[in-house]
gemmi code that builds the backbone of each chain (N, CA, C; Angstrom):
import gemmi

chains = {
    "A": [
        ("UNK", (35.947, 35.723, 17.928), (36.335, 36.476, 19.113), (35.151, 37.317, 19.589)),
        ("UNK", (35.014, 36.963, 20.861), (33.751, 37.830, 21.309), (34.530, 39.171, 22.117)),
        ("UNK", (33.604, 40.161, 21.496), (34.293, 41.238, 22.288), (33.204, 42.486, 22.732)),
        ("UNK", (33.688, 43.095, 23.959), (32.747, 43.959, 24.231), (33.290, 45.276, 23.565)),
        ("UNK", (31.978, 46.048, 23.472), (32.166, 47.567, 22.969), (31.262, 48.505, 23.752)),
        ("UNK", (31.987, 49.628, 24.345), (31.393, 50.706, 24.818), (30.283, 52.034, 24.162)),
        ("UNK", (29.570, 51.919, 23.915), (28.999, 52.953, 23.176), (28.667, 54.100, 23.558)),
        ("UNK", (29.542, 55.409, 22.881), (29.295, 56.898, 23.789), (27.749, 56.974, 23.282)),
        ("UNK", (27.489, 58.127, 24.374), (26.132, 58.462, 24.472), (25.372, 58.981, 22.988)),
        ("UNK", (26.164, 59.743, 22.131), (25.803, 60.238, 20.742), (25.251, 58.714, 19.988)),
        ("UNK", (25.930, 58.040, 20.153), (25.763, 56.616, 19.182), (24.577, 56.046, 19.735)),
        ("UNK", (24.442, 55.981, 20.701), (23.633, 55.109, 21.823), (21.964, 54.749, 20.867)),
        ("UNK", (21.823, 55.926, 20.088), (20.390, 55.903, 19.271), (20.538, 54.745, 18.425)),
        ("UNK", (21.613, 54.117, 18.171), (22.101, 53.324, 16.690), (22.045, 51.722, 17.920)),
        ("UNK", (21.965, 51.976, 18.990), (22.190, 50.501, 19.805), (21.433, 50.355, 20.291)),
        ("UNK", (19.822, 51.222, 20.400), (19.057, 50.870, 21.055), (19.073, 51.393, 22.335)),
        ("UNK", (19.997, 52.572, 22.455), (20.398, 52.976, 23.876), (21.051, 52.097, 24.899)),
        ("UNK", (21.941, 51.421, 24.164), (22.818, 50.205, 25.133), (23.944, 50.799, 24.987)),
        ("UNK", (24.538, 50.933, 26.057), (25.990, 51.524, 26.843), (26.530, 50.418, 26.206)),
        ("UNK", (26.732, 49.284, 26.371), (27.581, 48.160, 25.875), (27.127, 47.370, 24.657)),
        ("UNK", (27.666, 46.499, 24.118), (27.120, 46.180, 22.971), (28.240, 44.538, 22.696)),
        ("UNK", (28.057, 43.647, 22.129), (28.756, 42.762, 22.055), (29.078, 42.637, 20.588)),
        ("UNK", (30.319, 42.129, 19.867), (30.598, 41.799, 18.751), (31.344, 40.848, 18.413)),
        ("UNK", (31.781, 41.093, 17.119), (32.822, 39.402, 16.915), (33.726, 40.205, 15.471)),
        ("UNK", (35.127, 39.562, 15.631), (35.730, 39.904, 14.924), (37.200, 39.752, 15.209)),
        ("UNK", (38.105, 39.227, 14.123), (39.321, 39.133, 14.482), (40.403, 40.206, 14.610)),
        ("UNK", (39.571, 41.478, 13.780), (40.270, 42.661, 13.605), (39.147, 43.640, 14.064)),
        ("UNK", (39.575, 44.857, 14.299), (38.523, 46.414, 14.765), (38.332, 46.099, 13.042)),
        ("UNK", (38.162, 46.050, 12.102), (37.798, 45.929, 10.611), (36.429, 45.050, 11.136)),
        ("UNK", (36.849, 44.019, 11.123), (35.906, 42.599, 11.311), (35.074, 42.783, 12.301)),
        ("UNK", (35.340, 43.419, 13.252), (34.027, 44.008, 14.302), (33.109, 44.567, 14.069)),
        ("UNK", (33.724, 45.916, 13.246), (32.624, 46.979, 13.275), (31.993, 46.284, 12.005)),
        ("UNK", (32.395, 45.835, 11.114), (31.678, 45.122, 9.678), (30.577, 44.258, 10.790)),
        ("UNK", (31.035, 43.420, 11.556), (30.028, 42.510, 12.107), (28.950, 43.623, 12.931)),
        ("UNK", (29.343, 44.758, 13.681), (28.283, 45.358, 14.476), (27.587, 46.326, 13.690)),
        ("UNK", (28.120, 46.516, 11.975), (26.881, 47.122, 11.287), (25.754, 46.026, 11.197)),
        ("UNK", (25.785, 44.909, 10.488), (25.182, 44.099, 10.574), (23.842, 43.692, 11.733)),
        ("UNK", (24.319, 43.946, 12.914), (22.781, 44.595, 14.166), (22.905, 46.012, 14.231)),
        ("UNK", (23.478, 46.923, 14.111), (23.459, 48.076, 14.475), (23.753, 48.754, 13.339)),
        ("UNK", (22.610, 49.107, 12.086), (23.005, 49.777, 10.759), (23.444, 50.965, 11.314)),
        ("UNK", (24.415, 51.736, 10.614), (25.167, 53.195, 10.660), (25.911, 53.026, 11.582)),
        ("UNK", (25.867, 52.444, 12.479), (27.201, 52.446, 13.367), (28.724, 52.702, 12.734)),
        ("UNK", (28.629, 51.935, 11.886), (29.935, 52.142, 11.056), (29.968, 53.368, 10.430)),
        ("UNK", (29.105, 53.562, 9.967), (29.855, 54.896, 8.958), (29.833, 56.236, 9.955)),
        ("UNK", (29.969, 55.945, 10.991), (29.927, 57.049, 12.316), (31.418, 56.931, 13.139)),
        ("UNK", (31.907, 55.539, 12.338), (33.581, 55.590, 12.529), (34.347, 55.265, 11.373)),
        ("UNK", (33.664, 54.754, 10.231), (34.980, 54.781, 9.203), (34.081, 55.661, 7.981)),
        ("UNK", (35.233, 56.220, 7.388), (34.887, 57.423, 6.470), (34.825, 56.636, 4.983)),
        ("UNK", (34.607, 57.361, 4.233), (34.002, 57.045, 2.393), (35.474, 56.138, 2.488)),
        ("UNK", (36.424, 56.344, 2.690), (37.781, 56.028, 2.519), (38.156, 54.894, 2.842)),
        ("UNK", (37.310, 54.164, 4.069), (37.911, 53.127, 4.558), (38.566, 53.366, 5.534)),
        ("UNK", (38.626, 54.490, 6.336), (39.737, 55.037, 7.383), (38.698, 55.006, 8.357)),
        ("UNK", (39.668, 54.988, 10.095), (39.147, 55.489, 10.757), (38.993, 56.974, 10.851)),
        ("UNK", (37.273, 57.514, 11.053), (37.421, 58.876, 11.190), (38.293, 59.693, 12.282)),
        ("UNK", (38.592, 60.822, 11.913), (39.549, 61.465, 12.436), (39.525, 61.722, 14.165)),
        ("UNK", (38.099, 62.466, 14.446), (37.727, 62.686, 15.349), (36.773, 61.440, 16.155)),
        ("UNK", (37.065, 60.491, 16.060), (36.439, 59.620, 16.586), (37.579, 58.884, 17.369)),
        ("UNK", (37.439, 58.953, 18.476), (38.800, 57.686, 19.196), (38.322, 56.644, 19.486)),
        ("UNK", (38.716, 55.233, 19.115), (38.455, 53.777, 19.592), (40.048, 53.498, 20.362)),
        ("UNK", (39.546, 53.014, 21.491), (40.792, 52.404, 22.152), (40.144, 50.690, 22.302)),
        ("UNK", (41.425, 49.845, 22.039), (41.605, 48.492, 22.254), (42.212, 48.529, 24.132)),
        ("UNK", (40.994, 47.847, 24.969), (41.208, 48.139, 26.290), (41.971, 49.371, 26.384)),
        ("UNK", (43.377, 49.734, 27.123), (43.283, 50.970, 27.315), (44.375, 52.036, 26.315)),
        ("UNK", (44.593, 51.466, 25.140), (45.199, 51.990, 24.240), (44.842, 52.503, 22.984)),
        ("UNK", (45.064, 53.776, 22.724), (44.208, 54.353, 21.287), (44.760, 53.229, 20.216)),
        ("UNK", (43.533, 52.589, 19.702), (44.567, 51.833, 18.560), (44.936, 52.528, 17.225)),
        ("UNK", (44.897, 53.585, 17.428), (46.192, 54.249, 16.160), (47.463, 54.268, 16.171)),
        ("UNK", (47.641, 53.752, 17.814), (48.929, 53.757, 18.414), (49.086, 51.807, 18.088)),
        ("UNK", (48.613, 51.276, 17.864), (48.019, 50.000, 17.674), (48.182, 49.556, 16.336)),
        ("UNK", (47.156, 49.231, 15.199), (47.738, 48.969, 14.053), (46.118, 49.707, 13.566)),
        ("UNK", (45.719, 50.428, 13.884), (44.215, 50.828, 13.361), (42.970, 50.129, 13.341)),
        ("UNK", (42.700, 50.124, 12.155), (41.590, 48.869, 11.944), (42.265, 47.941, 11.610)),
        ("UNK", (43.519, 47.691, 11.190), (44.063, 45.909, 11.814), (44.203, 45.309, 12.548)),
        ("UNK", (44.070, 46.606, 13.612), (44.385, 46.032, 15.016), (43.860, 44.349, 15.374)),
        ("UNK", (44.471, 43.676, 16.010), (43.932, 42.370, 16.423), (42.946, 42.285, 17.420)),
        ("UNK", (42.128, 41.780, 17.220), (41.246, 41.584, 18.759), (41.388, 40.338, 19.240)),
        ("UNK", (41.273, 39.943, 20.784), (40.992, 38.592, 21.522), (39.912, 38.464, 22.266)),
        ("UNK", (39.085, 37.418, 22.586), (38.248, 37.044, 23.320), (38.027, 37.812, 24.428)),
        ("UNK", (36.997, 38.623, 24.858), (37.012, 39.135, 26.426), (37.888, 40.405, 26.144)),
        ("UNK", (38.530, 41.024, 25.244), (38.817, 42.554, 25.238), (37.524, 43.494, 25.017)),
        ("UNK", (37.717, 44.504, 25.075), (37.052, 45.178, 25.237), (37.386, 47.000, 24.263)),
        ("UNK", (36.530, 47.136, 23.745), (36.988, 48.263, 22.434), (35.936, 48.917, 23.048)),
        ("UNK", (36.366, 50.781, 23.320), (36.075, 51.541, 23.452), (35.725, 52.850, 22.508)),
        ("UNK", (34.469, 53.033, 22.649), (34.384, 54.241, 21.241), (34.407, 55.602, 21.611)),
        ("UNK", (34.836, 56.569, 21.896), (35.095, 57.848, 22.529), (35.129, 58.657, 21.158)),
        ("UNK", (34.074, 59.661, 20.794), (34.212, 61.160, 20.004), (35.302, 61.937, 21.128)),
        ("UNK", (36.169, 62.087, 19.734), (36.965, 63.577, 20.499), (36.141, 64.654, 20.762)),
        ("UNK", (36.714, 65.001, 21.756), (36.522, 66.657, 22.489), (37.390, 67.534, 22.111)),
        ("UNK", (37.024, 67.964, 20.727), (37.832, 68.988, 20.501), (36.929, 70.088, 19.476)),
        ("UNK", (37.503, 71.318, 19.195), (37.035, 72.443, 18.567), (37.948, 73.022, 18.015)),
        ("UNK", (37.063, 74.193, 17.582), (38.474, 75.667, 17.096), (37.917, 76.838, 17.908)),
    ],
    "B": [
        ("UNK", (14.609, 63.848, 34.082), (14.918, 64.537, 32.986), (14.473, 66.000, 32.596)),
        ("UNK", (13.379, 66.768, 33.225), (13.370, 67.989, 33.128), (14.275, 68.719, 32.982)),
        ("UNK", (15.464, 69.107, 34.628), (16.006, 69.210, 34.927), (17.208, 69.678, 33.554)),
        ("UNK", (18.004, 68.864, 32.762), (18.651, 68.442, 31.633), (18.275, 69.307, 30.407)),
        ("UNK", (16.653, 69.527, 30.340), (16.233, 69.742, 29.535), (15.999, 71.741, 29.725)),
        ("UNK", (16.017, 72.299, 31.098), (16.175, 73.480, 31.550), (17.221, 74.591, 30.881)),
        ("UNK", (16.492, 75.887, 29.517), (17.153, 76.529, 29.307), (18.225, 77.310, 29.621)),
        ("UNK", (18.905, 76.701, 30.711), (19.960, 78.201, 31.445), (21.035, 76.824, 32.000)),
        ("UNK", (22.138, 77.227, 32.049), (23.431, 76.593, 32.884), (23.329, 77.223, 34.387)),
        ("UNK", (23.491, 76.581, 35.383), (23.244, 77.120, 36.592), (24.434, 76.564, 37.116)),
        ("UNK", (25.633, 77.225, 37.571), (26.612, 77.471, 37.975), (26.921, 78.161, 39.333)),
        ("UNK", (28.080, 77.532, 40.004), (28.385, 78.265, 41.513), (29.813, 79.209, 41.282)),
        ("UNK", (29.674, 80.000, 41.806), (30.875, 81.282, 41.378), (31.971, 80.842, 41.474)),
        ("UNK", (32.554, 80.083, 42.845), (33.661, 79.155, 42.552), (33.946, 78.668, 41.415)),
        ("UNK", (33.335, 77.701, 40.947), (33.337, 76.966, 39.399), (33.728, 77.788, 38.504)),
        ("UNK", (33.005, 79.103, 38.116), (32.826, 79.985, 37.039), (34.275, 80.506, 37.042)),
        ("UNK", (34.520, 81.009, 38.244), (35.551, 81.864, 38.697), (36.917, 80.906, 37.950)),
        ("UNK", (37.022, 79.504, 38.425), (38.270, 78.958, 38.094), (38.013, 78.625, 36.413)),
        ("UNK", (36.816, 78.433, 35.753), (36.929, 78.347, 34.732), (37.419, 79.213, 33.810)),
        ("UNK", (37.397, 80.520, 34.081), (37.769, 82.144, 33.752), (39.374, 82.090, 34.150)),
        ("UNK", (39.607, 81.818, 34.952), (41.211, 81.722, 35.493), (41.859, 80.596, 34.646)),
        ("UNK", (41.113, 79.721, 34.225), (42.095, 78.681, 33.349), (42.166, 79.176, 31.852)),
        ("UNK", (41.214, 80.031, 31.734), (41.371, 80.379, 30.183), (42.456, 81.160, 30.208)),
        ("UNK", (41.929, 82.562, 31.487), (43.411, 83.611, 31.163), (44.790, 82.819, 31.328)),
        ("UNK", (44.839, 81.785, 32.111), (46.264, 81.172, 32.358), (46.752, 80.800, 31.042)),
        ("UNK", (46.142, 80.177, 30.381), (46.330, 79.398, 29.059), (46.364, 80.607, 27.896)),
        ("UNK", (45.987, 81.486, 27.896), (45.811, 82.664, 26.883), (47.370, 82.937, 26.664)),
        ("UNK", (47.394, 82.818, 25.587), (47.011, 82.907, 24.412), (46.250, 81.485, 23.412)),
        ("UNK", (46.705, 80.477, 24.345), (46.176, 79.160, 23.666), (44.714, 79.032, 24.091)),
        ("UNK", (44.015, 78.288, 24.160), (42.561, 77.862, 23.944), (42.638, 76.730, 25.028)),
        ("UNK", (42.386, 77.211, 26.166), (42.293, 76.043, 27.099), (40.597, 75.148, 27.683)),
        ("UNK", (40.609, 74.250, 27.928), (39.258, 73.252, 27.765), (39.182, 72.334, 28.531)),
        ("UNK", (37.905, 72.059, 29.214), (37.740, 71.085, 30.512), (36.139, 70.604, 30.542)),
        ("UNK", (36.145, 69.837, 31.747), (34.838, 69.200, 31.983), (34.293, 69.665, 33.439)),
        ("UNK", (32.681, 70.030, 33.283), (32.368, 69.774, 34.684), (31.359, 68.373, 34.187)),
        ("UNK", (31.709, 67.402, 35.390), (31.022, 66.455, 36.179), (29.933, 66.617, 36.421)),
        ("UNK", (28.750, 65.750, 36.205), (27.999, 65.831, 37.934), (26.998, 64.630, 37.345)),
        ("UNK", (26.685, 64.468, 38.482), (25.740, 63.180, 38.713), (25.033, 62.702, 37.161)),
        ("UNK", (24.907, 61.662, 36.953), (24.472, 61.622, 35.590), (22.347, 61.439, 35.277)),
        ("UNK", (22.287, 62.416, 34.589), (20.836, 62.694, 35.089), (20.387, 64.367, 35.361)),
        ("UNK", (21.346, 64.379, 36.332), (20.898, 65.718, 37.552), (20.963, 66.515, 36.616)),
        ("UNK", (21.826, 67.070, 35.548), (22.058, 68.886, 35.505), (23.051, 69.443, 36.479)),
        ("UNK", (23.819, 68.934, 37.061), (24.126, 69.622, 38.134), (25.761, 69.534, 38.025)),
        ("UNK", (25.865, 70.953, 37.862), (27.904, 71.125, 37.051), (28.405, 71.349, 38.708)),
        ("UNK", (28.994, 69.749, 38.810), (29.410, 70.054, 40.384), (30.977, 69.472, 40.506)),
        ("UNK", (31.699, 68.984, 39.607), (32.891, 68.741, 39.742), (33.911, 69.345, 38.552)),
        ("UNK", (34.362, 70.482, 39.093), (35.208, 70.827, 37.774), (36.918, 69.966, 37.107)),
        ("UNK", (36.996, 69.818, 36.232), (38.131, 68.859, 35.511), (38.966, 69.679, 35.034)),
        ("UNK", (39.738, 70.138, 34.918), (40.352, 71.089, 33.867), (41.175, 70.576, 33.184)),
        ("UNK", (41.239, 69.889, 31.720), (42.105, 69.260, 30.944), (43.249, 70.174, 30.204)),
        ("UNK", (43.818, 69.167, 29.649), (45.388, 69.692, 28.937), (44.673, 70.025, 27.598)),
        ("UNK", (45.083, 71.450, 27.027), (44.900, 71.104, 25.089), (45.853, 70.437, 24.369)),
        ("UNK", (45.607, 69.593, 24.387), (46.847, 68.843, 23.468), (47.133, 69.482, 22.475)),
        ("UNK", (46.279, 70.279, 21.938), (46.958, 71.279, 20.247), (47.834, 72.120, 20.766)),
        ("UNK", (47.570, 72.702, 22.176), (48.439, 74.011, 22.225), (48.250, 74.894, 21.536)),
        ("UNK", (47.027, 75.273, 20.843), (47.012, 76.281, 19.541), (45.771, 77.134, 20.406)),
        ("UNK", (46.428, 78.458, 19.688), (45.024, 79.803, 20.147), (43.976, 79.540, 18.983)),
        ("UNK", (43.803, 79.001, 18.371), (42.666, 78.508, 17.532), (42.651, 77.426, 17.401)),
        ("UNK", (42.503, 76.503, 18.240), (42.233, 74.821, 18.024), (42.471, 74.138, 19.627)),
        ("UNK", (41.345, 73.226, 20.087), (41.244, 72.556, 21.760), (40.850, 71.433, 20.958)),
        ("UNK", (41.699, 70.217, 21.905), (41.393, 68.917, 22.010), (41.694, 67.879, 23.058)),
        ("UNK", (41.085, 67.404, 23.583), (41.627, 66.464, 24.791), (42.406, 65.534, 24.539)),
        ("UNK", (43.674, 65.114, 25.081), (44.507, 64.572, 24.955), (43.860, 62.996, 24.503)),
        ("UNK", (44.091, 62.024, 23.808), (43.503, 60.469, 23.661), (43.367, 60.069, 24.786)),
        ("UNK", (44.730, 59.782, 25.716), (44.369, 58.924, 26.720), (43.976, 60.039, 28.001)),
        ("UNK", (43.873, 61.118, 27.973), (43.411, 61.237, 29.140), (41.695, 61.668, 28.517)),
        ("UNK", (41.253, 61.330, 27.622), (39.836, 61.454, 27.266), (39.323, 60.172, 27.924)),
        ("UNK", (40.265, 59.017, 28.011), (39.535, 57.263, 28.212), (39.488, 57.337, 29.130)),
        ("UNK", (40.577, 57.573, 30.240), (40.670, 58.232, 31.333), (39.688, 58.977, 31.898)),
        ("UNK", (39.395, 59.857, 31.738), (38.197, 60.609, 32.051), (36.678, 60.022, 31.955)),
        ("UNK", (36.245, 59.508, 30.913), (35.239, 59.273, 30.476), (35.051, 57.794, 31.674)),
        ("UNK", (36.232, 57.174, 31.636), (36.153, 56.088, 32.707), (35.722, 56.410, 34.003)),
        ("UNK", (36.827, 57.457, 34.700), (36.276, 58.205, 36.093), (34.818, 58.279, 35.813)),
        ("UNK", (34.327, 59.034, 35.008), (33.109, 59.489, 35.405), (32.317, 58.486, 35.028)),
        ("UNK", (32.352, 57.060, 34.360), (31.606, 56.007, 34.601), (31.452, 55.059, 35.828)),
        ("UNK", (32.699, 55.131, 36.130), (32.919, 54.719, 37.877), (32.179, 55.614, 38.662)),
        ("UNK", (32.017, 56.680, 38.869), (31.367, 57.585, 39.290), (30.034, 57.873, 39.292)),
        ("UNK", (29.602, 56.970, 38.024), (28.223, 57.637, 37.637), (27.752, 58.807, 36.906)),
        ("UNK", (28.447, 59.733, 36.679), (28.557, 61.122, 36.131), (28.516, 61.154, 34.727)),
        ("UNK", (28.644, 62.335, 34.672), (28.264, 62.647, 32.826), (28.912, 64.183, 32.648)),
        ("UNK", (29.585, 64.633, 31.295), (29.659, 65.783, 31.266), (28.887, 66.690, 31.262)),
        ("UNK", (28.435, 67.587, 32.381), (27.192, 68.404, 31.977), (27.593, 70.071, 31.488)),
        ("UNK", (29.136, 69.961, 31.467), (29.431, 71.246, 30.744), (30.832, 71.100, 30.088)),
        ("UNK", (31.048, 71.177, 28.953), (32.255, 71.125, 28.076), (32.671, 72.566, 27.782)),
        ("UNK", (33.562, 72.757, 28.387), (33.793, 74.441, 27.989), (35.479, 74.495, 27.587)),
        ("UNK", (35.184, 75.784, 26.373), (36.996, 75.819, 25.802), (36.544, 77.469, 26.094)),
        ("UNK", (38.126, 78.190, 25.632), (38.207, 79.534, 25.550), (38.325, 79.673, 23.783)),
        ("UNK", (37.747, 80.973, 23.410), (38.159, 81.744, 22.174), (39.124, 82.473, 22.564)),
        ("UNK", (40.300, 82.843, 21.937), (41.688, 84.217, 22.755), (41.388, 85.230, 21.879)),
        ("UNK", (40.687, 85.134, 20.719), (40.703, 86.074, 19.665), (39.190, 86.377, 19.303)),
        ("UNK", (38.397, 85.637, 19.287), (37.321, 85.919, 18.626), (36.173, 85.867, 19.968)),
        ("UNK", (34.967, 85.836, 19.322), (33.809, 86.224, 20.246), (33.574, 84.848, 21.408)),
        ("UNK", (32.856, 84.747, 22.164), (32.354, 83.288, 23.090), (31.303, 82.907, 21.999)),
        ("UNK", (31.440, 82.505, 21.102), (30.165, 81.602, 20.116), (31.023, 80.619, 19.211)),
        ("UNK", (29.951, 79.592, 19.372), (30.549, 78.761, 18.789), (31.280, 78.446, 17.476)),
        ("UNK", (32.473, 78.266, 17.158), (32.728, 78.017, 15.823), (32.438, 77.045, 15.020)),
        ("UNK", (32.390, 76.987, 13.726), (32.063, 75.710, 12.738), (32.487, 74.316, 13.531)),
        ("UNK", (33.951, 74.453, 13.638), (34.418, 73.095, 14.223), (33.949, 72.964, 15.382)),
        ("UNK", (33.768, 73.688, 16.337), (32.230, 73.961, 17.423), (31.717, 72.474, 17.168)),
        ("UNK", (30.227, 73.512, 16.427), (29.106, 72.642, 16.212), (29.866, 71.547, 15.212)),
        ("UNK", (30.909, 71.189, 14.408), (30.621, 69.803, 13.951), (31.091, 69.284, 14.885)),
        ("UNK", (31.837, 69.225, 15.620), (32.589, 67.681, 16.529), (31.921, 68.619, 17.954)),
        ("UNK", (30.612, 68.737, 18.028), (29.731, 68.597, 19.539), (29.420, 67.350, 19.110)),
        ("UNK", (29.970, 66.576, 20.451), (29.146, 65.321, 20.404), (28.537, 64.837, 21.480)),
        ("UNK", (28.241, 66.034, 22.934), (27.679, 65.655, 23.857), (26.127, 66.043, 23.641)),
        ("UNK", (25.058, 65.923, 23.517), (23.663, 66.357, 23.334), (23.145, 66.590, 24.249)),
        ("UNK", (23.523, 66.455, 25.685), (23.084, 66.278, 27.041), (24.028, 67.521, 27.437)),
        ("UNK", (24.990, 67.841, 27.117), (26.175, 68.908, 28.034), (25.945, 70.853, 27.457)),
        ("UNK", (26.344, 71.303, 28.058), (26.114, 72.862, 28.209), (27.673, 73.244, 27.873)),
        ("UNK", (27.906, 73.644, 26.502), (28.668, 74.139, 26.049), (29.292, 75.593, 26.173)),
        ("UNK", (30.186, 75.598, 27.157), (30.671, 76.785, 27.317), (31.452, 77.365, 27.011)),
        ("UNK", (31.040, 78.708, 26.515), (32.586, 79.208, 25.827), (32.906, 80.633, 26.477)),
        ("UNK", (34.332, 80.591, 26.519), (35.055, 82.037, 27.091), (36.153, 82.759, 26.252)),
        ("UNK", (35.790, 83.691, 26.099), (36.368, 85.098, 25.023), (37.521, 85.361, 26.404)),
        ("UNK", (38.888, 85.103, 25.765), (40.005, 85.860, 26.639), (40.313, 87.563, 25.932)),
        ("UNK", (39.642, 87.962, 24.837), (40.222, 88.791, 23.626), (40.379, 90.023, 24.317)),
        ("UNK", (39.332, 90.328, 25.843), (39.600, 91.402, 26.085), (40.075, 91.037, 27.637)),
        ("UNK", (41.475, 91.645, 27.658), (42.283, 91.351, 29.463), (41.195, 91.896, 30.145)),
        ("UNK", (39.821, 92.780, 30.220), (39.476, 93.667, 31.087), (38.124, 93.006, 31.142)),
        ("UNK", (37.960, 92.328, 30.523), (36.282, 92.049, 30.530), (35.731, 90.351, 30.104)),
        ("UNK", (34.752, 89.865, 30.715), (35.060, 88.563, 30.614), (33.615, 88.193, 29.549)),
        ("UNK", (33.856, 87.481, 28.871), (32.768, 86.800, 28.152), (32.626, 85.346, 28.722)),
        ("UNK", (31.508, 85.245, 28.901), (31.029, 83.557, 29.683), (29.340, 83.386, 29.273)),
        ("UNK", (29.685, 82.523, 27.829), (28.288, 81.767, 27.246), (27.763, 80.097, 27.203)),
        ("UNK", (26.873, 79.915, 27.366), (26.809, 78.689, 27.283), (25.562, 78.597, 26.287)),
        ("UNK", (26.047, 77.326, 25.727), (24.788, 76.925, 24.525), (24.559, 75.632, 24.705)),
        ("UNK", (23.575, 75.058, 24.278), (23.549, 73.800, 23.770), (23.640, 73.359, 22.027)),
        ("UNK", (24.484, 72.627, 21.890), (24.893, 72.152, 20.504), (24.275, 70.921, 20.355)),
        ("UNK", (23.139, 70.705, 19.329), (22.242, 69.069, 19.088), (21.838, 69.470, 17.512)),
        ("UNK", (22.683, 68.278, 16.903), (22.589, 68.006, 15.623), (22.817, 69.389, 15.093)),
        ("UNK", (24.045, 69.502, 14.754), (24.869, 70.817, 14.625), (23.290, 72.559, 14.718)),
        ("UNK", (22.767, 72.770, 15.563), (21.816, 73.619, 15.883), (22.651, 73.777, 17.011)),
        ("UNK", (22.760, 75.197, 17.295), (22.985, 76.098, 18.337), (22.147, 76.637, 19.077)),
        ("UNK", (21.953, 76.657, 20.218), (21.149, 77.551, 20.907), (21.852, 77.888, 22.394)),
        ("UNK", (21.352, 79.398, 22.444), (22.354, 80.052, 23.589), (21.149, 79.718, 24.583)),
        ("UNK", (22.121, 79.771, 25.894), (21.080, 79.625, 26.916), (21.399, 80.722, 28.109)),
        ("UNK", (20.540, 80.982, 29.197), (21.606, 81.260, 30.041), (21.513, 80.989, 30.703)),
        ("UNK", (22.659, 82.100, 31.943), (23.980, 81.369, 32.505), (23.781, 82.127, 33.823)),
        ("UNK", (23.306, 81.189, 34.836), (22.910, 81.706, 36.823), (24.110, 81.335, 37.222)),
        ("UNK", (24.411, 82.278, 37.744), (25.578, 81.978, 38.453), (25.146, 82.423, 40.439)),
        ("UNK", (25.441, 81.302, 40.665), (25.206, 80.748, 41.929), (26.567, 80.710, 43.254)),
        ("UNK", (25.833, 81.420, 44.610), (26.935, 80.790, 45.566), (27.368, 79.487, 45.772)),
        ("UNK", (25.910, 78.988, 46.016), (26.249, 77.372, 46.001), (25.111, 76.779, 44.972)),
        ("UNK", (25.352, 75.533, 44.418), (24.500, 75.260, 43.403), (23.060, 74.398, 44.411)),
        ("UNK", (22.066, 74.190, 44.153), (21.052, 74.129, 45.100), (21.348, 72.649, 45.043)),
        ("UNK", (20.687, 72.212, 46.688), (20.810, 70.837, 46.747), (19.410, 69.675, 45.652)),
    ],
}
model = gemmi.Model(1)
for chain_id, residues in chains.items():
    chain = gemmi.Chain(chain_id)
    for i, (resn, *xyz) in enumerate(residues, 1):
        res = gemmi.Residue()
        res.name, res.seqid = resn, gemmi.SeqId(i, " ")
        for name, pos in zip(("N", "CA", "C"), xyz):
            atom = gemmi.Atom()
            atom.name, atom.element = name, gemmi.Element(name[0])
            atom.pos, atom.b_iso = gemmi.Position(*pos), 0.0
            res.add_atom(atom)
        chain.add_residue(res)
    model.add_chain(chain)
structure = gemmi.Structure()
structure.add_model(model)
structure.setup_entities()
């Protein structure tokens, strides 16, 4: 499954400064495993020691947070498009 | 890129003014928004004012979907956040721990507003890069220059 990915501006150093980025994978698991692979650290800038997605990091599957989704099981298809958004949040 | 790189937030009183009015509205909670503007420029020319989804006087976060939402507008647009600003209701306008860890704009002018005193307004801006703080300041302008 080819799929596009958005890269916020913080990450952008890890892509070469590419806004978009292409990957492959049948799951958000299988993606980001495939887009460490060209893009070292990318991953560990969304999944934690744990295997989780990090907390403050939002990925949406086109236009849905996929936590609302199945997480990193989420399914991917051809031509979707996964979005990486850091929360905006504080104390 | 100079411009971006310019120690001070340069702001139009309008802007400032409603940003100060959304904190007291929201006070006691911690209310938080975006200004816009051209992506590149420096130039805080469209104010956003978002929801806190925590609802908490110690804790701001943008709702999920209206973060995709947003971040979309302003790619359609061209734009960039060039100022992320929340309120403190209790404590000083400086940044807190959770502040500097989840800054993740390196380009935006972090603003913060102290509601703690009804009579007097606190309005700081910093830049937050690789959890380092630095205050900058803050022109406040009739109109922001063309």
């Amino acid at each position: 499954m080819a799929v596009e990915v958005r890269i916020p501006t913080i990450l952008r150093n890890l892509t070469g400064n590419q806004k978009q980025v292409q990957g492959h994978g049948d799951t958000l698991e299988a993606l980001f495993l495939d887009l460490e692979t060209q893009y070292t650290g990318l991953r560990g800038r969304l999944v934690d020691d744990e295997g989780a997605l990090r907390r403050f990091v939002n990925v949406y599957l086109n236009d849905e947070d996929v936590r609302f989704l199945g997480g990193l099981e989420t399914a991917l298809g051809d031509g979707d498009t996964v979005t990486i958004l850091p929360a905006v949040a504080g104390g | 890129m100079i411009g971006r790189l310019a120690p001070v937030l340069t702001i139009d009183r309008a802007t400032y003014d409603a940003i100060v009015a959304h904190a007291r509205k929201d006070h006691p909670d911690e209310a938080c928004g975006v200004v816009a503007g051209p992506a590149g420029s420096d130039r805080a020319a469209r104010l956003i004012p978002m929801l806190n989804a925590a609802r908490s006087p110690t804790f701001y976060e943008f709702d999920s979907g209206d973060l995709l939402r947003l971040y979309r507008e302003m790619d359609d647009r061209d734009e960039e956040p060039v100022v992320v600003y929340h309120s403190h209701t209790a404590t000083e306008a400086y940044p807190s721990r959770t502040d500097i860890s989840y800054a993740s704009e390196p380009n935006a002018h972090y603003v913060l507003v102290s509601t703690r005193d009804p009579d007097s307004v606190e309005f700081r801006s910093y830049r937050i890069v690789d959890a380092t703080v630095t205050e900058e300041d803050v022109s406040v302008v009739e109109t922001l220059p063309e």
